[in-house]
N, C-alpha and C positions, 0 to 999 in steps of 0.2 A: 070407429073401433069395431074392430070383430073380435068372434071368442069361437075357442072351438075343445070344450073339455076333451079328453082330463088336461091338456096340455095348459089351455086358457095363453097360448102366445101372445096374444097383446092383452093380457088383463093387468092393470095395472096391481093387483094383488100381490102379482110375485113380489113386489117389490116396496120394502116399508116406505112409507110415504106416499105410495101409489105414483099420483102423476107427478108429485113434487118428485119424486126420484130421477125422474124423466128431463121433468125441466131445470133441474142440479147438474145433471148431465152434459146436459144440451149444451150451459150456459158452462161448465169451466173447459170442458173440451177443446182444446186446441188442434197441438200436429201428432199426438198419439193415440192412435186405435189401441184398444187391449186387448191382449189374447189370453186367454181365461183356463178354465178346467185342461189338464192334458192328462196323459196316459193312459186314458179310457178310450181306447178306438171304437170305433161306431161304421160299422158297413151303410154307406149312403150310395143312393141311385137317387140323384135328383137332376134333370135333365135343365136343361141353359131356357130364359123364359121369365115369363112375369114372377117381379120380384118376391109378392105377396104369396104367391102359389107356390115358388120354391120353399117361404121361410116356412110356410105349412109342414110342407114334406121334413123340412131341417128338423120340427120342432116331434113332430111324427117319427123319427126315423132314430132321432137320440134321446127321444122321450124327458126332452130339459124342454124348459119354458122360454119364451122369447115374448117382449113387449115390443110393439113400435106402433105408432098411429098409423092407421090404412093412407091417411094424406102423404105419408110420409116416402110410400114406396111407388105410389101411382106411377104408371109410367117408365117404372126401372126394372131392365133384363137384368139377370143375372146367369152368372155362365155354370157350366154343367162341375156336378161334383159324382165322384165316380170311383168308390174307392175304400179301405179302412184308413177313419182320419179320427182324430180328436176332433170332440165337440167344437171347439176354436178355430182348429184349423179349416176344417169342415166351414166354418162362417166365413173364416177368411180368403179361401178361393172362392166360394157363394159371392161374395161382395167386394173380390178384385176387380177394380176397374168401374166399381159406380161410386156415387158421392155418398155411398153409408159405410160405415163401419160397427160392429158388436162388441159392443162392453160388460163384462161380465159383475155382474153384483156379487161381494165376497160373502154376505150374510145370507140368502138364498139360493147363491148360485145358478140365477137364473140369467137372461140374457138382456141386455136393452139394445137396439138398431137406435143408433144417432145418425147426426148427417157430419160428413168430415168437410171441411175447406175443399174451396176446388183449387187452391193456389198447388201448382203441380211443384213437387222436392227434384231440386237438381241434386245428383250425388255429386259430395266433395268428395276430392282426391284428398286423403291426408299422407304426412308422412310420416306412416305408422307399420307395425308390423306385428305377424300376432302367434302363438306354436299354439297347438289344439292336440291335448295329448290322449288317449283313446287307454287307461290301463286295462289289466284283467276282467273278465267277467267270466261268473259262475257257469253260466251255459250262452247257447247262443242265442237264446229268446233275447237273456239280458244284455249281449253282445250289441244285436240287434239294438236295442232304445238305446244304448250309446251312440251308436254309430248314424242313427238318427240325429241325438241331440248336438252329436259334431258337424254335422251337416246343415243344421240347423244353423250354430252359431257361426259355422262357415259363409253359410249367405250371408247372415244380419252383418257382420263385418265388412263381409264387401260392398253392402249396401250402406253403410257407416260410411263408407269412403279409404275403409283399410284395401290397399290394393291387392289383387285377387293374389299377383304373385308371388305378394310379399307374406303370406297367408301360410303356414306351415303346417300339417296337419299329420301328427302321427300316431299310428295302430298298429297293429300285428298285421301280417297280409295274410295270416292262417298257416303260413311254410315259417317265416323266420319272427320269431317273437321279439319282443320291442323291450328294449331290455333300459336298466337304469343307465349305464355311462350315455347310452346312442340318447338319451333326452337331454342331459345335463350337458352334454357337448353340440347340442341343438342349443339350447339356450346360450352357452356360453361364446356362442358363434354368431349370436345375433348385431345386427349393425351396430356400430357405432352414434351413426347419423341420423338414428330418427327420432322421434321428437316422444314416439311415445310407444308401448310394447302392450299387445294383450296375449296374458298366459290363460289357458282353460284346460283344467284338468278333468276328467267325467270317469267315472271308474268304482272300485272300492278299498278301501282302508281297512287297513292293520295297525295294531298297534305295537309297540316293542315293548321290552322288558322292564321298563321302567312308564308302561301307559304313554307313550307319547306316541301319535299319528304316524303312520305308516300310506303312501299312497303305494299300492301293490302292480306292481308289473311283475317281467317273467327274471328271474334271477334276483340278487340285490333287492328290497324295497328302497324310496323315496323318501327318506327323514325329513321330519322337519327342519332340520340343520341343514341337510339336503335342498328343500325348498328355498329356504331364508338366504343361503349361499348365491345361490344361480339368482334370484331375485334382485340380489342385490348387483350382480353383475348387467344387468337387462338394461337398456340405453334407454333415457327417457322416463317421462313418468311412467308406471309400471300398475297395470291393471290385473287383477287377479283372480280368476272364476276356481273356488273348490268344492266342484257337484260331489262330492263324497260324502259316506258316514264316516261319523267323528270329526270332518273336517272342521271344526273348532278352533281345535287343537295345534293346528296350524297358524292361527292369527297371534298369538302374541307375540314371537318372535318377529313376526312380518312388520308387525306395529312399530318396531324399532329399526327397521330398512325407511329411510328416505325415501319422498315419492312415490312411496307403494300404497294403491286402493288395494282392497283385496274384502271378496264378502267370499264365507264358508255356508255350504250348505244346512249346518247341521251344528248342534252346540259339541261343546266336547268330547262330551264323555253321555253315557245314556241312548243316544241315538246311534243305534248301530244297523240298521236297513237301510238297502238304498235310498237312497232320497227323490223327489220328484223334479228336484232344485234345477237338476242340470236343462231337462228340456223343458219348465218352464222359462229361465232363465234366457235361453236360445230361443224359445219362440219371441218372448218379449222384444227383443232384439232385432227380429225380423220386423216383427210388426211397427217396434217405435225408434228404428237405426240412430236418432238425433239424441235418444231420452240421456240425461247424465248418468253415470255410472252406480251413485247412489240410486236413482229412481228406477232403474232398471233391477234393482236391485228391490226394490219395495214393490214393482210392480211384479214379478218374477214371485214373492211372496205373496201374495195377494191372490195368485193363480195356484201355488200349493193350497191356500185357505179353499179355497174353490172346488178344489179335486178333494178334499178329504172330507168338505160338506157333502157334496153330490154322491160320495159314495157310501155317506156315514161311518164314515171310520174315524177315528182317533188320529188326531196327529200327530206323527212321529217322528218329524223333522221340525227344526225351528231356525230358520238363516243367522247370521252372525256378520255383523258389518265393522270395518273399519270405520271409524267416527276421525277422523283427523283433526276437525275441528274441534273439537273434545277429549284427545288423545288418549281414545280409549276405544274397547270395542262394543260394543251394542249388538242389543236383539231385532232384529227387521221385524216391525211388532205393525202391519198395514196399517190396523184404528190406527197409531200415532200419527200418521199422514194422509187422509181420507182419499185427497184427493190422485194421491201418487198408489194408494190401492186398488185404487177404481184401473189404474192404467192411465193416467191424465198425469201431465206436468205440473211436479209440484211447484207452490206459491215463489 
């Protein structure tokens, strides 16, 4: 082990338990890498090369801690990172393409390097289909992390095995604004024949005059009546991403559609800032394409915990899951599932 204050990258300090945290790790880790803290970008210059000297520079460069045994990296290049990324993301091109992955601890926020399977993932083809809807934003900075996180959940689908073409993805192009009928008739035009549909909304909410959820585009808003309609029309089971504030507000009528998963960013009512939900939720995605809909969903929480420790802020979002099996909706609350917080398949 080496240390190299203030960072202390391989000290097992960062992490309660020390080396037991490591070897908890180790041991439930299967086929999901986690991708941890987001929306904090970090300017990295770290050149491709010994694995050990990179995670240095990683740990240097975004001033977060990293654990991993020196045995652990012997021997492994890692390729160049060049760029403003998130901390995670930032790991995860670092350690595309060697047999390590980085796991993010929710209670410290710091980093642990595991070793992944070398059994290589074939993508399946599924028959699936998925609309990726881009609403309003206040300026373009925020435009911007949308249009990231639709990108984001663009790959992870295609890397799921949703086919690229079947992949629908719509925004504003900056000339013609993207209005409510042009979504609702995207949806309502979705195949017949496939077996299953993912909807992802990223954006922000309004509410109407009686407080119920508004997803804001340009003209018309998206009611929840709105929502639960076209929902109900979507072929196949029906998966349902709402990165918005207030998106809450949204799940109980959904709860009462057939075959519809659907997690909200944000509890109902109280939580009105953007939320981090949407590009955690898409990096998850990239990183773990196989994880179930629920765990992706816990894991996607687990990486809001993350960014609101590392930054010490108050958290101001709290996911909200369909519970099917319980027929009710529930808080993504990580402690209730350690190991699906961690980013690791639950039991």
């Amino acid at each position: 082990m080496i240390s190299t204050p203030p960072t202390v990258w391989p000290s097992t300090a960062a992490f309660p338990g020390g080396g037991a945290w490591l070897a908890l790790f180790a041991g439930l880790f299967l086929f999901a890498p986690a991708r941890g803290e987001e929306a904090a970008r970090h300017a990295f210059e770290i050149a491709a090369g010994d694995a050990e000297a990179a995670l240095r520079q990683f740990s240097a460069q975004s001033e977060l801690q990293v654990l991993v045994p020196t045995e652990l990296v012997n021997g492994i290049r890692t390729r160049e990172v060049r760029g403003e990324f998130t901390a995670q993301a930032a790991l995860d091109r670092l350690l595309a393409g060697t047999p390590l992955v980085a796991v993010a601890d929710p209670t410290s926020g710091a980093f642990a390097i595991v070793r992944r399977p070398a059994t290589a993932r074939r993508i399946p083809v599924l028959n699936a289909a998925a609309v990726i809807v881009v609403g309003l934003a206040t300026d373009e900075v925020q435009a911007q992390r949308f249009r990231r996180a639709a990108q984001a959940a663009r790959e992870g689908l295609t890397a799921r095995g949703v086919p690229a073409a079947a992949i629908t993805l719509l925004m504003s192009d900056g000339t013609t604004p993207l209005r409510r009928e042009a979504i609702l008739e995207t949806l309502r035009g979705q195949k017949a024949t496939v077996d299953e549909t993912w909807l992802i909304l990223l954006g922000n909410a309004a509410v109407d005059r009686n407080g119920g959820p508004m997803f804001q585009v340009s003209g018309p808003r998206i009611s929840a009546e709105d929502l639960t309609a076209a929902a109900g029309t979507l072929p196949g089971r029906k998966f349902v991403v709402l990165a918005l504030a207030r998106s809450g507000g949204f799940l109980p009528p959904l709860l009462a559609v057939a075959n519809v998963e659907a997690v909200a960013a944000t509890a109902a009512t109280g939580e009105v800032d953007e939320p981090r939900f949407g590009q955690m939720w898409s990096d998850a995605l990239v990183a773990n394409p196989d994880m179930s809909f629920r765990d992706l969903a816990y894991g996607a929480a687990n990486r809001v915990a993350v960014f609101y420790r590392n930054h010490r802020l108050g958290q101001g979002e709290h996911a909200q899951l369909i519970d099917r099996a319980a027929g009710r909706i529930v808080a993504v609350s990580p402690p209730d599932a350690p190991g699906v917080a961690a980013g690791l398949p639950s039991p």
